[in-house]
N, C-alpha and C positions, 0 to 999 in steps of 0.2 A: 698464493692464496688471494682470494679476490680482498678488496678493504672492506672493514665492516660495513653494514648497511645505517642509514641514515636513520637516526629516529627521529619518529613523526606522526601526527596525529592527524585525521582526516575528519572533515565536514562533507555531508552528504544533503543538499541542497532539496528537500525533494516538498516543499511546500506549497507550490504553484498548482493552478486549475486546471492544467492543462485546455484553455477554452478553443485555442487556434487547433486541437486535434479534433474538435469535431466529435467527442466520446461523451458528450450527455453528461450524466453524473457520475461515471466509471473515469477515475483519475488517470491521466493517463504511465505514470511514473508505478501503478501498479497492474495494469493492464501485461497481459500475457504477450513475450518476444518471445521467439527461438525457444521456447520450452517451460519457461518460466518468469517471473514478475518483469516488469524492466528496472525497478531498484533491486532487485538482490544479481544482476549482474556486475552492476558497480559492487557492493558490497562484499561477495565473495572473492573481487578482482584486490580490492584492498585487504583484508582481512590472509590474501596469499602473497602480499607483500614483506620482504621482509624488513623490518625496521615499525612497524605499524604499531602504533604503543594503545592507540584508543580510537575509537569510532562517533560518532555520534550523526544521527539524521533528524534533520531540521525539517517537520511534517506540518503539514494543515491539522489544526486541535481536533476538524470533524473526519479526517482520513487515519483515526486512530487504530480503526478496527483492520482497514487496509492494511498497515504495518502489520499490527498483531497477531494479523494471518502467516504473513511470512513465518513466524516462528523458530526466532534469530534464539541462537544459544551460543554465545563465545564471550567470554570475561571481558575482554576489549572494548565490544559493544556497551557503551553507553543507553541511560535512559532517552528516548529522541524527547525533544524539544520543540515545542509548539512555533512556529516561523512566524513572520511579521506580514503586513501587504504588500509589501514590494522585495527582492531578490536580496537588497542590502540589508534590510532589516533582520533580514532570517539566518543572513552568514554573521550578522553580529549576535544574534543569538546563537548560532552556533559557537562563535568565538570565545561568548562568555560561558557558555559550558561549558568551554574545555579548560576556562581559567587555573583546575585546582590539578589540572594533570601535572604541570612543569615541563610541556613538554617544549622541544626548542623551535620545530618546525612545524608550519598548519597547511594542509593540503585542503583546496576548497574544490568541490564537486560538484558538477549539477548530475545529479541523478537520472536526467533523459538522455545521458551520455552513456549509452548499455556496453560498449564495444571497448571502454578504456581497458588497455592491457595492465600488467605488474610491470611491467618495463619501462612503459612509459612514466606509472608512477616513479620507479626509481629514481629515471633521468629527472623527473625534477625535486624528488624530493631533496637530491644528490648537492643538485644544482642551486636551491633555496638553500639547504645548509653551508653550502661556500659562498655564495655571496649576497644574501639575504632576500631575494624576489626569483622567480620560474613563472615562463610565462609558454606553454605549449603553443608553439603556432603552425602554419600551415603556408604555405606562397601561395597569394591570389594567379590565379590560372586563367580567369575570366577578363577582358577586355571591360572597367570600369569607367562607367560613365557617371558625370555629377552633372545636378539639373538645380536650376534656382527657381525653376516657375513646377516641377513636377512634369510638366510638358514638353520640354523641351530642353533636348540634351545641351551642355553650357560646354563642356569640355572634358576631354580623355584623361585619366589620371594615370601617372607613372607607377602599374604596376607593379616594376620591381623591385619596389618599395614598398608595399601593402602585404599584406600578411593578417589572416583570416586564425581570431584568438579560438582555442579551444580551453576546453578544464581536463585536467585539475591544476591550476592555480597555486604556487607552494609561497609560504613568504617565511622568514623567523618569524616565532610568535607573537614577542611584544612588542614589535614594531606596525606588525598589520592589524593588530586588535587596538592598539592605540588608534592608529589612521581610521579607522574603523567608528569609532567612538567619537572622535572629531568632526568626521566624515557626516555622522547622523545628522546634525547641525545645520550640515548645509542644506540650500534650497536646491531642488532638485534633484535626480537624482543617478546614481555610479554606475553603469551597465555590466559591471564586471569588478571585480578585488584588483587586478591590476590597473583598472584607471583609478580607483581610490590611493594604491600605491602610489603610482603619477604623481597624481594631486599633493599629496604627502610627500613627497622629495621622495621617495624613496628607490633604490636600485633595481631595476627587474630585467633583469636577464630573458632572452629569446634561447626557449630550445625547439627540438624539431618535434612537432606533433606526428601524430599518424592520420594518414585517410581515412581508417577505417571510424576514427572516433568523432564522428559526427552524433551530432544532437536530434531527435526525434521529435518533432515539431507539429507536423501534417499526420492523418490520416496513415495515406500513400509511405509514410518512413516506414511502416511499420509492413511492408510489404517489399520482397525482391530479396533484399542482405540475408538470403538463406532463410527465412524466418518462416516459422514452421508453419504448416498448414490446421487451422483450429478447426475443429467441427462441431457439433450442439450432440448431445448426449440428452435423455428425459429420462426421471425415474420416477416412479410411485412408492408412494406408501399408505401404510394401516393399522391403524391402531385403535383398542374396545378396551378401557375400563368399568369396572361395575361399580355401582356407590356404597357407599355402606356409612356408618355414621359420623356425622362432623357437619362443620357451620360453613364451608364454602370449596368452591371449586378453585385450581389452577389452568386455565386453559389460556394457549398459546405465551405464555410470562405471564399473565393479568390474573389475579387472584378476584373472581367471584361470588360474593354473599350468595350460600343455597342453605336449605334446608337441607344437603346431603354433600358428603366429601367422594373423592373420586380413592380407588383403593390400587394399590400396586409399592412395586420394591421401593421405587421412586416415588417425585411426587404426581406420578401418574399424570403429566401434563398427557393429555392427548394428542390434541393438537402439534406441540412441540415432538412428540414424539412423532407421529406419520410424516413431518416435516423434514424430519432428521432421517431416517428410514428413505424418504425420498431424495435425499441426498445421497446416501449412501448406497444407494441404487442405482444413481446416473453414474458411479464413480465403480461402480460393480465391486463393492467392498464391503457386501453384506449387510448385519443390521445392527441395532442399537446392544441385540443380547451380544453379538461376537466381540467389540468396542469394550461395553459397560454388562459383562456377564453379571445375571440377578443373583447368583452363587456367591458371588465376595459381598460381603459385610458394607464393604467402606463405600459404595452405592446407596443403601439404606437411606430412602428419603433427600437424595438427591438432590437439587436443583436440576433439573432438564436442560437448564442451558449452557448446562457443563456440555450435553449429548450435542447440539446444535452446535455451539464454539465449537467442538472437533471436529464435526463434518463439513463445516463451510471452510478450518482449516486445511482440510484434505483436499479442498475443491483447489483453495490458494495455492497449497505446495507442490501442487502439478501443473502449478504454472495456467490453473484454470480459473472462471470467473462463476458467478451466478448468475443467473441471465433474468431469472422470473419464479417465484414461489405462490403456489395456488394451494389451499387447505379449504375444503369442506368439513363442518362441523355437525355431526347427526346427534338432534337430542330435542326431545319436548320441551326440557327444562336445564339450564335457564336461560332466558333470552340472552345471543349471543349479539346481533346489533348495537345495544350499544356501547358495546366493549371492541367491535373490530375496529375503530381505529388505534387505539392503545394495545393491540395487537399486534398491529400491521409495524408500530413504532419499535414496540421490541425485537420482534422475526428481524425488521432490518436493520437495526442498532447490534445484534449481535452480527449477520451475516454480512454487514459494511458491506449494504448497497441501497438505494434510495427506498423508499416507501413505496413510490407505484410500480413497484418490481412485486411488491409482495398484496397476496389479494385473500385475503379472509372472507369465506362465508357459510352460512349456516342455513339446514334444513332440518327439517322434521322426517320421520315416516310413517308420518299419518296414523299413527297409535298403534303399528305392525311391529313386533318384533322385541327383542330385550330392550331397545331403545323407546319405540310405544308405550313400551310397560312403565316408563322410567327406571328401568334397571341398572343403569349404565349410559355411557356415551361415547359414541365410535367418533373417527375422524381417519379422509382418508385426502390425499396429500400429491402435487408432484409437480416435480422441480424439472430446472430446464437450467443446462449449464457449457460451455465453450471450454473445450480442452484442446493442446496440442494431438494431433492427431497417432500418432502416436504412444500416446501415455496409457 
C-alpha cells in the first residue's frame, strides 16, 4: 500500500494585475485557457490532491466578482482573502488565513501557473513534510549571460548550477508564516517564499519540477500549449413591462422616482432583463422564464440581479468572458440620462468587467405605440462574449 498522503493546506496567489499580459482590465488569472478560467485549473489540480485539508485564494478586493463567477462549491475552499501590493504581502495574507486550520504543511501557488499536476503537488508537499522547505525546480538549459552596464555582456555563468524556481512552494507551517511576518519588516522586497526561507535560516530542499508548469506572463503564453480556440458569440434581447400604480421605476439596478411603477412577477427591471436574455442568447441557453420560471412562488418580486449574476455566471463557467453589453431603453418617461452612469456601474459590478464594456442608452418613439402612450416601457439589449470554441 502506498504511505498515507501528506496533509496540507494550499495558498492560491492570484492577486496581481496581470499588466505585462497586455489584457486591459480583463485579469488575467481569470481570463479563459484550454476551456476554462486560468485560476480554476490550479484549483481543481489541488482540490484532486490527496492530503489537501483547505484552500484558500489570495484575490484583488475589485477581482471579486471574477472569483464569484467561478462558482467554487467544496468545504475545503476557504473564504479568498483580499491580497496586498506586492506578491509577499498577499502570501502572508494567505498564511494568516489559514492560521486557525492547524494544519502542518503550506503549499504556496501562483495562480498563473495553469499546467501544475497533483503529482507534482504531492512530491512536494511529501517533501516539505520531511524536511521542512520544497522548492520545484527546473535546470537552466539556456546559455546565461550576466551584464553590469545592461549593454554589455561581463560574463557566462555555470549553468549547471542554476536552476529556474517554479510553485508550488511547500514549507511546515509555523516556520514559513513566522519568516513571513519577520520578513514584512524588511526593506525591500522577497521574489518568492523560498528566498524568505533563505533569509530565515530555514531548510529548502530542491525537487524536480515539470516543463510543463510554466507561468503565463505575455499575451503569446496563452497561445500554442493546446489552448483552445475562443470565438465571439452575440446575442440579443427583449423585454416590455406596463406601469401600473406606485412611486418609481427599477431600471437597469437604479431605482427611479416616477409617477408610475413598472408591473411583472419580478421587480420588472427591463433593462436588467433584455440584458440577461442577451446573455442567455449568446450562450444559446434560453431565457430568463426557463432559468427563473414566473410559475414558482419563490421569484415573486425578485431582485433582477439575481437573473444577471446567473447568466454572466454561465458565461464564466464555460470558460468564457464578456466582451461588451449594449441596452437601449424605449420610454417618454422618465428621463433615463441621468441615471446611465449609475447604471452602467451596476450592469458591470455584477458582470465583473470594467464600465466601458457596458453602454446604456435611451430613446423615445415619438409618442407611437404602448410606449408613446406611456403604457409601459420596452428595452432591447445585446451582448457580445468569447467562448472556447467548442463549448
Amino acid at each position: 500500500m502506498p504511505p498515507p498522503a501528506q496533509p496540507f493546506a494550499a495558498i492560491l496567489v492570484a492577486a496581481g494585475s496581470g499588466s505585462r499580459m497586455g489584457a486591459g482590465d480583463f485579469p488575467k488569472q481569470y481570463r479563459p485557457y484550454r476551456g476554462k478560467p486560468v485560476i480554476r485549473h490550479s484549483i481543481e489540480a489541488f482540490l484532486a490532491t490527496p492530503g489537501l485539508e483547505a484552500l484558500v485564494c489570495v484575490i484583488a478586493p475589485n477581482h471579486r466578482a471574477h472569483y464569484d463567477a467561478l462558482g467554487l462549491d467544496d468545504p475545503r475552499i476557504l473564504a479568498p482573502v483580499p491580497g496586498g501590493a506586492t506578491r509577499q504581502q498577499s502570501v502572508l495574507a494567505g498564511l494568516e488565513a489559514l492560521g486557525e486550520t492547524g494544519v502542518p504543511v503550506a503549499l504556496i501557488h501562483d495562480a498563473a501557473r495553469p499546467n501544475v499536476t497533483k503529482e507534482l503537488i504531492v512530491r512536494v508537499a511529501a517533501e516539505a513534510g520531511a524536511r521542512g522547505g520544497a522548492l520545484p525546480v527546473r535546470p537552466v538549459t539556456d546559455t546565461i549571460k550576466q551584464s553590469d552596464d545592461g549593454d554589455h555582456a561581463g560574463r557566462t555563468l555555470d549553468r549547471s548550477r542554476l536552476f529556474a524556481a517554479q510553485t508550488p512552494q511547500g514549507f511546515a507551517f509555523a516556520p514559513i508564516l513566522d519568516a513571513h511576518r519577520r520578513a514584512a519588516d524588511e526593506p525591500g522586497e522577497f521574489t518568492d517564499d523560498a528566498a524568505i526561507a533563505e533569509w530565515a535560516g530555514l531548510a529548502v530542499t530542491l525537487v524536480e519540477g515539470e516543463a510543463t508548469n510554466t507561468k503565463l506572463t505575455y499575451a503569446e503564453d496563452f497561445h500554442g500549449q493546446g489552448d483552445v480556440t475562443m470565438e465571439t458569440r452575440i446575442g440579443t434581447g427583449f423585454d416590455v413591462h406596463a406601469f401600473e400604480a406606485g412611486d418609481h421605476v427599477t431600471l437597469c439596478g437604479v431605482q427611479i422616482p416616477h409617477d408610475a411603477a413598472l408591473k411583472g412577477h419580478s421587480d420588472a427591471d427591463v433593462g436588467m432583463h433584455a440584458i440577461t436574455d442577451a446573455l442567455y442568447g449568446a450562450l444559446a441557453e434560453g431565457d430568463i422564464g426557463r432559468h427563473f420560471p414566473p410559475s414558482e412562488a419563490r421569484w415573486k418580486a425578485a431582485d433582477s440581479r439575481i437573473f444577471l449574476d446567473h447568466a454572466a455566471k454561465l458565461v464564466a463557467g464555460k470558460g468564457g468572458r464578456i466582451v461588451n453589453l449594449d441596452v437601449t431603453i424605449i420610454c417618454e418617461t422618465p428621463k433615463i440620462g441621468p441615471h446611465a452612469e449609475a447604471m452602467r456601474h451596476v450592469i458591470a459590478g455584477i458582470c465583473g468587467i470594467a464600465e466601458h464594456r457596458v453602454s446604456i442608452k435611451a430613446t423615445t418613439s415619438e409618442q407611437l405605440g404602448f410606449t408613446g402612450r406611456r403604457e409601459g416601457i420596452a428595452a432591447m439589449a445585446s451582448a457580445s462574449i468569447e467562448v472556447p470554441r467548442d463549448v
